[in-house]
C-alpha positions in Angstrom: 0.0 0.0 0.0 1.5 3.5 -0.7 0.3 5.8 1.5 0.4 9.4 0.1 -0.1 12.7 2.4 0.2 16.3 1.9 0.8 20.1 2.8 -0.3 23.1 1.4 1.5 26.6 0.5 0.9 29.4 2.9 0.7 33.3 3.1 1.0 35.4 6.0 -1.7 37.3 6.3 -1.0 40.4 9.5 1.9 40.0 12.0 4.8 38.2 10.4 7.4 38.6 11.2 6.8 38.8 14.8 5.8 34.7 15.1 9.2 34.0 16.5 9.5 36.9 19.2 6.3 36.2 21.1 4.2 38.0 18.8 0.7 37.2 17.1 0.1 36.3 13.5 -3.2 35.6 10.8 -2.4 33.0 8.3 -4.4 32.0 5.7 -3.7 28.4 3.7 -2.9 28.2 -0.3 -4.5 25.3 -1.3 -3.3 25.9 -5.0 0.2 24.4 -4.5 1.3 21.5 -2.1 3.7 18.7 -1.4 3.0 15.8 -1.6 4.7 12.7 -0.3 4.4 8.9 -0.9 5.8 6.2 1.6 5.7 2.5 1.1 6.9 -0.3 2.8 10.3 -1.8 1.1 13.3 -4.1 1.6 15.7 -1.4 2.1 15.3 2.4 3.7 15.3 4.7 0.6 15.1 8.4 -0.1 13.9 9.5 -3.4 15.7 12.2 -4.7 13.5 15.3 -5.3 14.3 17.5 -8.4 16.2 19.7 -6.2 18.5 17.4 -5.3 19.6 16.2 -8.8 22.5 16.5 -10.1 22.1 16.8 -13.9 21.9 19.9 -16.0 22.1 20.5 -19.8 25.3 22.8 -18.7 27.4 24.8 -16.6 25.1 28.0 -17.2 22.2 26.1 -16.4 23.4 24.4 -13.0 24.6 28.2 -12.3 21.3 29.9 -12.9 19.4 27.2 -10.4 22.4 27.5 -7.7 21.4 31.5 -8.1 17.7 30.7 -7.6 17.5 28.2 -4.7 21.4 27.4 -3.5 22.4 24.4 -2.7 19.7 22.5 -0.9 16.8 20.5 -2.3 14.5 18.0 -0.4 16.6 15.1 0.6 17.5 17.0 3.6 14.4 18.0 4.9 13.2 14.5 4.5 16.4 12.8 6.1 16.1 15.8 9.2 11.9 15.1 9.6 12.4 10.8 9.6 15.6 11.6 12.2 13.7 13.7 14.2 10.0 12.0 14.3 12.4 8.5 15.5 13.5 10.7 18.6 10.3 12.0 18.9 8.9 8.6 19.0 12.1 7.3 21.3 11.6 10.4 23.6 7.6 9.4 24.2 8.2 5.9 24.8 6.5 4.6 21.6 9.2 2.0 20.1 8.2 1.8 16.3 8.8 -1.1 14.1 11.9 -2.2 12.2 9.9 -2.0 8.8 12.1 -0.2 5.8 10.4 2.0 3.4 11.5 4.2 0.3 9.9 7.7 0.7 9.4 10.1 -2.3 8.6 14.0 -2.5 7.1 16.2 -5.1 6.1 19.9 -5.1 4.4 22.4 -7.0 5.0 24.7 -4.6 7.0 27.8 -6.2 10.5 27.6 -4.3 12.0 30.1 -2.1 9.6 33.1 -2.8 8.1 32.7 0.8 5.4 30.5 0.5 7.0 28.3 3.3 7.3 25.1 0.5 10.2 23.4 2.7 8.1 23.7 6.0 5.6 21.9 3.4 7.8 19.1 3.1 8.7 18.8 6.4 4.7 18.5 7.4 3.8 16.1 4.5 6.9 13.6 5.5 5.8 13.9 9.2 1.7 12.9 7.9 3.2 9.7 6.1 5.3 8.7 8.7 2.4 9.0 11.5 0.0 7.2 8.9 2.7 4.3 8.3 3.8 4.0 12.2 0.0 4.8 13.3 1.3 7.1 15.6 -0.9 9.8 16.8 1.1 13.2 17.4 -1.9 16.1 18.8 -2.6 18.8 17.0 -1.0 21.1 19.1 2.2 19.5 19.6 2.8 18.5 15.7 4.1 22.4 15.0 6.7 22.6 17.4 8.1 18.7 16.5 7.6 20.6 12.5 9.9 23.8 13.6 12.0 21.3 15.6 13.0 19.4 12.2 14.3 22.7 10.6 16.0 24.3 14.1 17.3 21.2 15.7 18.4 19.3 12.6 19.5 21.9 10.2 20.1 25.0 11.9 17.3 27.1 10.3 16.0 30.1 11.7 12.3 30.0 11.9 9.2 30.6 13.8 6.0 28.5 14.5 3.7 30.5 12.3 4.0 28.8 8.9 4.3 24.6 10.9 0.8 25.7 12.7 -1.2 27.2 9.5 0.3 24.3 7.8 -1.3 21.9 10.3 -4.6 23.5 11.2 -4.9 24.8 7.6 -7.7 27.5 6.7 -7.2 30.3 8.6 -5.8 30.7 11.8 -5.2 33.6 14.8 -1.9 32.5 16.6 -1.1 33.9 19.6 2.8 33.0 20.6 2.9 34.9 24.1 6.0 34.1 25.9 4.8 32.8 29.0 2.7 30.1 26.9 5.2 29.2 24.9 7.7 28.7 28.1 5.2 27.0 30.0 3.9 24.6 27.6 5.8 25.1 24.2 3.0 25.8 21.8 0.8 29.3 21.5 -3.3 30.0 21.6 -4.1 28.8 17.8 -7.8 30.0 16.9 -9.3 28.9 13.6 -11.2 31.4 12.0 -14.3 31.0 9.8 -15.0 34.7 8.5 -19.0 34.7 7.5 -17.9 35.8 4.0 -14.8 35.1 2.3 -12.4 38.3 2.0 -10.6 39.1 -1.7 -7.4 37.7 -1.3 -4.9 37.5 -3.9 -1.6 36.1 -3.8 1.5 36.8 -6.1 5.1 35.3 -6.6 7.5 35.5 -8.8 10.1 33.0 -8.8 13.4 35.1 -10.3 13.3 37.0 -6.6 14.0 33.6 -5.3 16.1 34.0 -1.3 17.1 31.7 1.5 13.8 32.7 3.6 16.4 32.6 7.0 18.7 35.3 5.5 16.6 38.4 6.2 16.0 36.9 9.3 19.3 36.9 10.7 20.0 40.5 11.8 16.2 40.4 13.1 17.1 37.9 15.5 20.4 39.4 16.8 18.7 43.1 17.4 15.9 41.2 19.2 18.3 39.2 21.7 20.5 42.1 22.2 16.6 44.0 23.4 16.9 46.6 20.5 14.1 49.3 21.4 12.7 49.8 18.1 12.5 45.8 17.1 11.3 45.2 20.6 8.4 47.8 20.3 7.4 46.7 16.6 6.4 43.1 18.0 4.1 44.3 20.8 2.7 46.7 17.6 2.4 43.5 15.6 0.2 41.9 18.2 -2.1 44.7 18.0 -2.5 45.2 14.8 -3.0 41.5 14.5 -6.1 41.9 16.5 -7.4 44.4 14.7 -6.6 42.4 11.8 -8.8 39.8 13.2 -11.7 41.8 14.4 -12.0 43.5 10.4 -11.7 40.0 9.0 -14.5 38.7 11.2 -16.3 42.1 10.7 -16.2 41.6 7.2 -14.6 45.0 6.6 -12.4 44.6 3.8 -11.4 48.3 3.3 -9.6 48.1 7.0 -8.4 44.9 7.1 -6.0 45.8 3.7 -5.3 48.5 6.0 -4.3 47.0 8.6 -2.6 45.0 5.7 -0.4 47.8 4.0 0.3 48.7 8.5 1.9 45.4 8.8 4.5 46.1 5.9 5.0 49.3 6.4 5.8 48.0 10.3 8.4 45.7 8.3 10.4 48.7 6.9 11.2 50.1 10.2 12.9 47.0 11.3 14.4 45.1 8.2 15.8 45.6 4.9 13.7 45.5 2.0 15.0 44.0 -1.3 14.1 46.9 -4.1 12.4 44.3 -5.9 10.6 42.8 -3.7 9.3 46.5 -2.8 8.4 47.1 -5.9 5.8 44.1 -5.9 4.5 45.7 -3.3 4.3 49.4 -4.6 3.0 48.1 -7.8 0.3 46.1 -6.0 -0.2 49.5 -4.1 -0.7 51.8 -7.0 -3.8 50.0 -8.7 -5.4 51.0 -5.0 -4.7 46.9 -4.3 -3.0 46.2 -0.2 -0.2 44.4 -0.1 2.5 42.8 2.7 5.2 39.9 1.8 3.4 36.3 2.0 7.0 35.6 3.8 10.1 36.7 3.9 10.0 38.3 0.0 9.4 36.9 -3.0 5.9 36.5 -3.2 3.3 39.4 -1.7 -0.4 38.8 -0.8 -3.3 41.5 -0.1 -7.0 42.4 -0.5 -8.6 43.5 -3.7 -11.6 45.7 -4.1 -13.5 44.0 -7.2 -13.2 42.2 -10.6 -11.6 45.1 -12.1 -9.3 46.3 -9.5 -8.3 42.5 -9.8 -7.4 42.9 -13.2 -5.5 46.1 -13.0 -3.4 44.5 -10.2 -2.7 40.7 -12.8 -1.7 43.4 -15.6 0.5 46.2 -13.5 2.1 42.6 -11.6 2.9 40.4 -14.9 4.7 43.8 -15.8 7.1 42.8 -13.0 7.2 39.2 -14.2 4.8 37.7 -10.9 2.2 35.2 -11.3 -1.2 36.6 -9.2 -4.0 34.5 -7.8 -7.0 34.3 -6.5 -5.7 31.3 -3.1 -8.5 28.2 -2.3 -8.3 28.3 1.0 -11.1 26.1 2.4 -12.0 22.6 1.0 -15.0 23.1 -0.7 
């Protein structure tokens, strides 16, 4: 039997980046891309290479141009770091697992490095086949920290819970990552929301602004530890604007929520550098009358739309800049 599980993409919707300094954050799920992974028993333990991970190109210029788009790492690692880690996981619970083999492959539509959180996706879909083929039961609550674990434990990535908890819970979800929950317990409040109308949410990417999503981060992280004022003071506003955020989005009022939107990256500025073209997605989105905030950390940009024809305005002034915008499923239907 192959058993075959998935994730889905992700945008952030208010408060990133403030998920990993005890902030509060609104993500909304991208069921247009995913990761999928199949698992089946076999005589030997094997990895399926993912297409990031080969190591074949038509030439030099073309193994050069993907290094320059997503670096050196494809999925092998993420799948070697989540089976290592769900084992001690396992090991660390008491629950001794069987000495079965099985070969484990990964695919993904899931635009790379544009901040769509596709490794976190491949992390989660790994972590749902190895549960399914263990029967192993990991609550919901607990399976986002084990996620984040994978990528800060194993692989010394800098990350937050945000993306490993929308990506779990999927639709949308208010997190709240206060300190003294997360210290006492290791997991946030996580809240799923079910607006009584669906708000106009569009996503864009484009994959040439390709980043490591842990390099903006890193200068984040050291002004935050070292108690910097100004980085300090922008998380406590993140947590209230992501209030606000949710009280328009269950309000149903659309013209404050992309307000509370544009807030959120213009909250950003103050505090990190800001690629100029990743900006000017956002200014573009901006000047068809569009809101607009990184889905991540750059790359790809996601907002609130007035009506069919704003909508249209922002696909044209966007595929000007080269980005690919749509319209995200976010619910099953």
């Amino acid at each position: 039997m192959i058993i075959t599980a998935h994730a889905h993409a992700r945008a952030g919707l208010v408060g990133n980046p403030s998920d990993g300094y005890f902030g509060k954050t609104i993500s909304f799920i991208v069921r247009n891309f995913c990761a999928t992974v199949r698992l089946w028993e076999s005589p030997h333990f094997e990895i399926v290479p993912t297409h990031g991970d080969l190591a074949s190109f038509s030439s030099v210029g073309e193994f050069l141009r993907d290094q320059r788009l997503h670096g050196y790492y494809g999925g092998m690692r993420l799948i070697k770091a989540a089976v290592k880690r769900f084992h001690d996981h396992c090991h660390q619970q008491g629950r001794e697992l069987d000495t079965r083999s099985f070969t484990i492959s990964c695919e993904t539509n899931i635009p790379r490095l544009v901040g769509l959180s596709g490794s976190s996706a491949i992390i989660v879909a790994t972590l749902r086949a190895l549960m399914q083929f263990h029967d192993v039961q990991i609550a919901k609550y607990l399976l986002p920290g084990l996620i984040l674990s994978v990528e800060t434990d194993e692989l010394g990535i800098s990350a937050g819970l945000q993306d490993r908890v929308i990506q779990t819970y999927e639709g949308i979800v208010y997190m709240d990552f206060d300190k003294s929950l997360l210290e006492s317990r290791g997991y946030g409040d996580y809240v799923e929301l079910k607006p009584p109308k669906m708000p106009p949410f569009y996503v864009a990417y484009d994959p040439g602004r390709a980043e490591m999503s842990e390099i903006p981060h890193r200068d984040l992280r050291e002004l935050f530890n070292r108690g910097d004022r100004t980085v300090v003071e922008a998380m406590q506003k993140y947590r209230a604007l992501t209030d606000r955020g949710r009280d328009c989005l269950m309000s149903g009022d659309w013209e404050a929520l992309g307000e509370v939107v544009n807030a959120n990256f213009d909250l950003r500025k103050t505090i990190m550098n800001i690629a100029p073209e990743n900006l000017r997605m956002v200014e573009v989105a901006r000047s068809v009358g569009a809101s607009a905030k990184f889905a991540g950390s750059g790359g790809a940009i996601c907002g609130l739309y007035r009506d069919g024809r704003q909508y249209q305005r922002l696909v044209d002034a966007l595929g000007q800049l080269h980005c690919t915008v749509l319209r995200p499923l976010i619910f099953e239907t």
